[in-house]
C-alpha positions as CSV (number, residue, x, y, z in Angstrom):
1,X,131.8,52.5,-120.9
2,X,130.1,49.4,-120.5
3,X,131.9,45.5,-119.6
4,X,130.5,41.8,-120.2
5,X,132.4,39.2,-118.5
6,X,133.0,35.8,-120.9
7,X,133.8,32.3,-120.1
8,X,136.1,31.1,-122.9
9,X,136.3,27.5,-123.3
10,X,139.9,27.1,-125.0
11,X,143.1,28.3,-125.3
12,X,143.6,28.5,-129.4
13,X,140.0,29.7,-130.0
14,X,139.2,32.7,-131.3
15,X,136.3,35.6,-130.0
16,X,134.1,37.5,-132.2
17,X,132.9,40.2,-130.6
18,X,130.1,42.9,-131.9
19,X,129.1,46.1,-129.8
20,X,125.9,46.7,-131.4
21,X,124.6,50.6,-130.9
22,X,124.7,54.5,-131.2
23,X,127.6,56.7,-131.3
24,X,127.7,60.7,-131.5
25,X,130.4,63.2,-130.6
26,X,128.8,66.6,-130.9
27,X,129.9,70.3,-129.7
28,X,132.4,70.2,-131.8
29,X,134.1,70.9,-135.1
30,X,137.2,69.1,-136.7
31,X,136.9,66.6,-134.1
32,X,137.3,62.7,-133.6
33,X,136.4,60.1,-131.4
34,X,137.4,56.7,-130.8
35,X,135.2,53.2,-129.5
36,X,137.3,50.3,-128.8
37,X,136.7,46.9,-127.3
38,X,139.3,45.9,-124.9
39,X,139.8,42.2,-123.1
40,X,141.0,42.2,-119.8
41,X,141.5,45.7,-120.3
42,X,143.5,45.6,-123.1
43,X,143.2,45.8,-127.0
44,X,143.4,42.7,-129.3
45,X,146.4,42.7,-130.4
46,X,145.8,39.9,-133.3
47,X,145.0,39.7,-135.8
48,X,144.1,43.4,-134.7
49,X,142.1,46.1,-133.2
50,X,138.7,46.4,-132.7
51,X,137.7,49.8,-133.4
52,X,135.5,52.3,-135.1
53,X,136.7,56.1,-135.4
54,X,133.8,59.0,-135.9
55,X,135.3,62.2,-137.0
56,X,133.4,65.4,-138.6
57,X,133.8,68.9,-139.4
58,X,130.9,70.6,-138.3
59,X,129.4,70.6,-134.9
60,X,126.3,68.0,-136.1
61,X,124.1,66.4,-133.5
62,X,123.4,63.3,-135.3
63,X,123.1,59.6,-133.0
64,X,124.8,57.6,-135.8
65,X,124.0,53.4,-135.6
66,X,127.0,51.5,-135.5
67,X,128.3,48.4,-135.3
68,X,131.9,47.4,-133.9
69,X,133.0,44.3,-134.8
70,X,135.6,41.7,-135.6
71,X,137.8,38.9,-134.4
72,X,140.3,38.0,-131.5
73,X,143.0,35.3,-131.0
74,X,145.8,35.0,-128.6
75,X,143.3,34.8,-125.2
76,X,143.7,32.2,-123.0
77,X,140.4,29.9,-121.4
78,X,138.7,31.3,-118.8
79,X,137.3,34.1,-117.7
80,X,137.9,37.2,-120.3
81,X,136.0,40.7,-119.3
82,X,135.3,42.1,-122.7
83,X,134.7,46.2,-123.0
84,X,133.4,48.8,-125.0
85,X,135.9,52.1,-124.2
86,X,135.3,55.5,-125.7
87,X,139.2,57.5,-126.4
88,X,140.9,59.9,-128.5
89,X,142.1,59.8,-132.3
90,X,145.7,60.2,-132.5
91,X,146.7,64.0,-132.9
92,X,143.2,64.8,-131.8
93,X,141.7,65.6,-128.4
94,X,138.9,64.8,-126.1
95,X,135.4,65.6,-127.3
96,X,132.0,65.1,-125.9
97,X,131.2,61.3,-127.1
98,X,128.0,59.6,-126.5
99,X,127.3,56.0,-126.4
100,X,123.8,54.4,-127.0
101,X,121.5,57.4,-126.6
102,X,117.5,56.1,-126.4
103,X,118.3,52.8,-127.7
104,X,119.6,49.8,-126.3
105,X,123.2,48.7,-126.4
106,X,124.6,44.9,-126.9
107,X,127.8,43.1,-126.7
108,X,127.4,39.8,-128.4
109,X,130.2,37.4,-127.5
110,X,130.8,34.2,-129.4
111,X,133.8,32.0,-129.2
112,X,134.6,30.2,-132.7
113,X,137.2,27.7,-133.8
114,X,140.0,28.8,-135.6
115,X,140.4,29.1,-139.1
116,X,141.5,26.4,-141.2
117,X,144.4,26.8,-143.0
């Protein structure tokens, strides 16, 4: 759906990402859709995920504000292409998803330091 390209500084810090938006799957009814932010094409991996899941009953036509957010390790320095991907929930299929409807959609990138243990 939509890609940022980021320079990361160092190997052992960590990215916090936020996709800052709208999300709506509408048309139908006991459906689910995924949004996932990917780096360099694929999922963080640790300390997991990045994802928020929309699922409803009813066919509703509602543009819901969401955030997706959290925290990734395990990416080297350089140049890291961060995106926001729309998929399916497992055991469901593909529905009609919308992204960022009459509003304006962000990534926000930051590269932090890693925790201290």
């Amino acid at each position: 759906f939509k890609e940022c390209p980021f320079t990361k500084a160092a190997p052992n810090t960590y990215l916090r990402v936020v996709h800052m938006g709208n999300l709506r799957i509408m048309g139908c009814t006991n459906c689910c859709m995924r949004w996932f932010l990917t780096f360099n094409d694929v999922e963080c991996k640790a300390p997991a995920a990045i994802d928020a899941v929309v699922y409803q009953n009813v066919d509703l036509n509602i543009h819901r504000p969401a955030n997706v957010e959290g925290y990734c390790t395990g990416i080297g320095k350089g140049l890291v292409r961060v995106g926001l991907h729309v998929g399916q929930c497992h055991g469901f299929g593909i529905f009609n998803a919308y992204t960022g409807w009459n509003s304006v959609s962000r990534i926000i990138i930051e590269e932090i330091e890693p925790p201290v243990a």
